[in-house]
N, C-alpha and C positions, 0 to 999 in steps of 0.2 A: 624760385626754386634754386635758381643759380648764388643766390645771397646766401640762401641756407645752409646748402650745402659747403660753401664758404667758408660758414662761421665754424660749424662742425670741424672742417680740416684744422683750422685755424687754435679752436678748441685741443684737437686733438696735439696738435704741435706743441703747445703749451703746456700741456702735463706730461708730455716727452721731456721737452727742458727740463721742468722738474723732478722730473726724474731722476736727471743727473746733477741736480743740484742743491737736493737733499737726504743729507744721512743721519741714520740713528745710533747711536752709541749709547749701550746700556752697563750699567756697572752691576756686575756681576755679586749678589750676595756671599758672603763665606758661607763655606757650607758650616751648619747648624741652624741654631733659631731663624728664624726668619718671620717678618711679620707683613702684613698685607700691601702695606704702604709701603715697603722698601722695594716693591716691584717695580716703584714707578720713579727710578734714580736713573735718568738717562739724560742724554744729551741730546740736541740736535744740531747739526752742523747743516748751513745754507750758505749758499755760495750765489744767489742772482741777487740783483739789482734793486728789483721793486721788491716791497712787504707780500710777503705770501700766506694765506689764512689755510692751517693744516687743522688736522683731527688725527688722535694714534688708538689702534687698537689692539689690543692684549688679548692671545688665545694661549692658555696656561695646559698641558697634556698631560698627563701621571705617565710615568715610561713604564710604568708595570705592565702596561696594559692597550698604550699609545692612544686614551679615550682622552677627549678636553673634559677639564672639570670645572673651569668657567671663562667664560670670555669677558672683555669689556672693551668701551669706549670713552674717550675723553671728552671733553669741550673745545671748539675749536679753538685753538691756539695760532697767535699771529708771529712770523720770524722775520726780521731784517738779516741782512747780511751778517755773519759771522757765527758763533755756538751760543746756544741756548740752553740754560742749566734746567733742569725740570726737579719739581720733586712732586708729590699726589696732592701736595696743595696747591700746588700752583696750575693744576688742571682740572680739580674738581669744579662741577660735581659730575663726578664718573658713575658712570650706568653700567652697572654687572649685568649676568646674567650665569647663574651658577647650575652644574651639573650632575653634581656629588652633594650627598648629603651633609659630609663631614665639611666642605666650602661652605655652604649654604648656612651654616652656623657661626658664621668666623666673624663675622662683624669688622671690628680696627685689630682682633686677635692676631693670634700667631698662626703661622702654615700649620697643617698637621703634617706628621712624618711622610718622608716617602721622596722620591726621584722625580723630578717635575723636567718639562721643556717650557721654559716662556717665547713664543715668538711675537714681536710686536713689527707693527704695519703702519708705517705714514701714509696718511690719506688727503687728496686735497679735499678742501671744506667746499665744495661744488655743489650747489643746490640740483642741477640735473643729472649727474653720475660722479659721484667720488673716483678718482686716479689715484693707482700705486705710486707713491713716491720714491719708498726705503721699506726694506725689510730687513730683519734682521734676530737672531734666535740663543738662547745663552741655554746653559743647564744650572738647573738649580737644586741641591739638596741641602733637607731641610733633616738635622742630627736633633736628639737630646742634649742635655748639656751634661748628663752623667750617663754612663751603662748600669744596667741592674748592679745591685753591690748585695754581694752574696755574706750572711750572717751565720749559721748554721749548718753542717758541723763545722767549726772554723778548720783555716787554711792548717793542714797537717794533726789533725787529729788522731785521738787514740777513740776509739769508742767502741764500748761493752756492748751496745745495741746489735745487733747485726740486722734490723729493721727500723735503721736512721729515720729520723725528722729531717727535712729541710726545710731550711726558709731564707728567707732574701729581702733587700729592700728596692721600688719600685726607679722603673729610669725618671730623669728629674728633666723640665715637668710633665708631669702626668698633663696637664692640659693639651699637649699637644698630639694625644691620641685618643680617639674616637673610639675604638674598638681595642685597649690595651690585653694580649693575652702571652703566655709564659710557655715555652717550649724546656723542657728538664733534661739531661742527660744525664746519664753519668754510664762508668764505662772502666774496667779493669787498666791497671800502667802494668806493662811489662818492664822487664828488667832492664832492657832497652831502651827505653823508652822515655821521652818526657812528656810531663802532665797533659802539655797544646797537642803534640803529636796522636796523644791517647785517644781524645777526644776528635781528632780528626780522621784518624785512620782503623780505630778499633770499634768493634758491634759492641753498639752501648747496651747494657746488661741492664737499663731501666731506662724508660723513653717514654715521657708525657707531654703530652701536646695540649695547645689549647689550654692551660691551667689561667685560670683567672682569681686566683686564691695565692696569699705570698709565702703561702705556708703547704706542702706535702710530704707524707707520712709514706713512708718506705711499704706497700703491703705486705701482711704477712703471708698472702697467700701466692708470693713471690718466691724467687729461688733464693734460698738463709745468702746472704754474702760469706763469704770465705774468711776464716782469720787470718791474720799475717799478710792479707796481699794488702795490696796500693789501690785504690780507685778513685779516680779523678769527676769531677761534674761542672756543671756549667749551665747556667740558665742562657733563654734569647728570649728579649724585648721582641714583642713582632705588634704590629698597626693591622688588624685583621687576620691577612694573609700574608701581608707585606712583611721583612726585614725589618727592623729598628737599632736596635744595638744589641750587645752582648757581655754578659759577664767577663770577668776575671778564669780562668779555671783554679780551683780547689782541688788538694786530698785531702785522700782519711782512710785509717786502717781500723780496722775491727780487731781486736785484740782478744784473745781467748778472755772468757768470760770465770770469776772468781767469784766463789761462792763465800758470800761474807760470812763470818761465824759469826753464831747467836750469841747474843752477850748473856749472862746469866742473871734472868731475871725472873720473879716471882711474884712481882707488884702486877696491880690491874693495869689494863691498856683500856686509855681514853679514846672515844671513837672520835675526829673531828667532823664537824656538821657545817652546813654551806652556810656559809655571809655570817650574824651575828647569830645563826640560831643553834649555839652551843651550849651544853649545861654548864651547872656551875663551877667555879674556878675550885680545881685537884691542887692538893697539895702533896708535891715531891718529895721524897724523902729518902735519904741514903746517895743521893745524885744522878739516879735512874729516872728513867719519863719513856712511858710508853705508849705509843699512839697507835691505832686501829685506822687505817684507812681503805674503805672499797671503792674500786676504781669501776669503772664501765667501759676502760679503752683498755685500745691493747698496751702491750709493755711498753713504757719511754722513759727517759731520764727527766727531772726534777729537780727542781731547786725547794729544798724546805727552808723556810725563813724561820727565826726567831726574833719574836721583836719587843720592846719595852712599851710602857702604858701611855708612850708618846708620839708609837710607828715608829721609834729607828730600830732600824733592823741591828741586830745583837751578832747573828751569827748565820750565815749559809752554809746549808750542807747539801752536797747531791748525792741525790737516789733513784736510783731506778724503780719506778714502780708498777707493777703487774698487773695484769687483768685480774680481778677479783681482790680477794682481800688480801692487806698486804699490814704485818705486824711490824711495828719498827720499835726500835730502843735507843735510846739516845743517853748520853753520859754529859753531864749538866759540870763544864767546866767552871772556875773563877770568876766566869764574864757575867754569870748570874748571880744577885745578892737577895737577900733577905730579904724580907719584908717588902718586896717589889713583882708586882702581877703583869704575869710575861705573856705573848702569845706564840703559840707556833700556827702557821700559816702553810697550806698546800694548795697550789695552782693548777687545776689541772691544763689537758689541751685547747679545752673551750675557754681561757681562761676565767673559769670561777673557781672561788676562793675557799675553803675551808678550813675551819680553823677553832682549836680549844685554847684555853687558857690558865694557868698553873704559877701557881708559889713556889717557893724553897720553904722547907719544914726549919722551922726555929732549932 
């Protein structure tokens, strides 16, 4: 009994020593990317005499929420006197155990977005009770490597609309979020004012959350925007619930709206029909061309192509086009020749295509 208890104390002295005689030093990711195996870029620093057989283990926290979303352990690792370089190969094979869905998918991938705490824990390799040796805890945030990049209405716009299109391009890369959704603002600048300021201090005049589409439409059953003023917008990248990144801020003013004059025309209006299923190719005459187009969305701006019997595009024009039918006239400058069968092309929001096809009269 008296040996046993002995060995115990004796035991117990010994992981006291080591205690003080091993530390962990971990090298802290930059924040951004980050990938699974860069967790495990640390050191160990030992200072006794004889080889000592350790084990580390890894409890990784989301600070959103301070829950772990996975833990692990290494293999046990032997130190002599002096620092020990580590990297995830040189202690595999490491045993996770994951608590979040979005870890549990990562494989050798990257973190997914979001604020992490890594604490890691030397252990001695003791078949009867592991000993704390060194603890020690870093923070880790894990960025995109671009914020949304905002497309439409571009940065200072004029626009006829006063129930804007928006659209954007996605944070780069998308791999590294699970759950990617789009918070919208946009928000009146006072005269005072600049565009960042707008957007932080002023009640945004349209606020969509949750959009998981890189594309929204201003409703019409909103309040018309104002002409002449300034109004700033701005998307957010968000991982769920979580923060991610953030646009740029944009303007754009609505400008009083001008009522094109009818050009004077007397010739038919070609109706165009979706993909290739258009009648036969109209021959122009006089340098007029009249197209018919019914719409099923509400009013938005448009790019009409004109294009040759080869796809290059000839000439764009934009137009605004209406809920329901909508008459156009078009004046067939020099860029169009003879004896050459042209298309015009309308896109609508679902991006399909409609499109007739037309000559120049001898």
């Amino acid at each position: 009994m008296y040996r046993r208890l002995l060995s115990v104390m004796l035991f117990v002295l010994l992981a006291l020593a080591g205690n003080a005689q091993v530390s962990v030093s971990v090298q802290e990711p930059p924040a951004g990317i980050v990938q699974k195996k860069q967790l495990w870029n640390l050191s160990l620093i030992y200072s006794g005499n004889n080889p000592v057989s350790v084990m580390i283990g890894l409890t990784l926290v989301d600070l959103a929420d301070n829950q772990p979303v996975l833990t692990a352990y290494t293999r046990p690792v032997t130190l002599v006197k002096g620092v020990k370089q580590l990297k995830a190969a040189d202690i595999e094979p490491i045993d996770y155990q994951y608590f979040s869905p979005a870890f549990g998918r990562l494989g050798d991938a990257l973190l997914p977005i979001g604020n992490f705490q890594a604490c890691y824990t030397v252990y001695t390799d003791a078949k009867i009770e592991n000993q704390v040796l060194s603890e020690n805890c870093i923070p880790i945030e894990v960025q995109p490597l671009s914020p949304p990049q905002l497309t439409m209405p571009t940065d200072s716009a004029l626009i006829q609309q006063p129930w804007p299109q928006f659209s954007w391009l996605p944070p780069a890369p998308v791999t590294l979020f699970n759950d990617l959704n789009y918070d919208l603002l946009v928000t009146e600048v006072r005269s005072d004012q600049t565009a960042g300021a707008a957007i932080q201090e002023n009640m945004p005049v349209y606020n969509m959350r949750r959009l998981t589409t890189l594309i929204n439409n201003y409703p019409s059953s909103a309040k018309r925007l104002d002409t002449g003023k300034v109004y700033a917008w701005r998307v957010i990248a968000k991982n769920g619930e979580n923060y991610a990144a953030q646009s740029d801020v944009w303007t754009f003013r609505v400008t009083q709206e001008q009522p094109e004059k009818p050009a004077r025309f007397s010739g038919a209006y070609i109706e165009v029909k979706q993909g290739s299923d258009y009648t036969a190719t109209v021959t122009v005459s006089d340098n007029m061309f009249g197209v018919k187009f019914y719409s099923y969305e509400k009013g938005h701006e448009s790019v009409i192509r004109f294009m040759d019997e080869k796809g290059e595009v000839i000439k764009d024009i934009k137009k605004t086009i209406d809920y329901g039918n909508n008459l156009m006239v078009f004046k067939l400058d020099q860029a169009f020749k003879k004896d050459v069968t042209y298309f015009i092309d309308i896109t609508d929001l679902q991006m399909s295509h409609y499109r007739a096809s037309f000559r120049m009269a001898n």
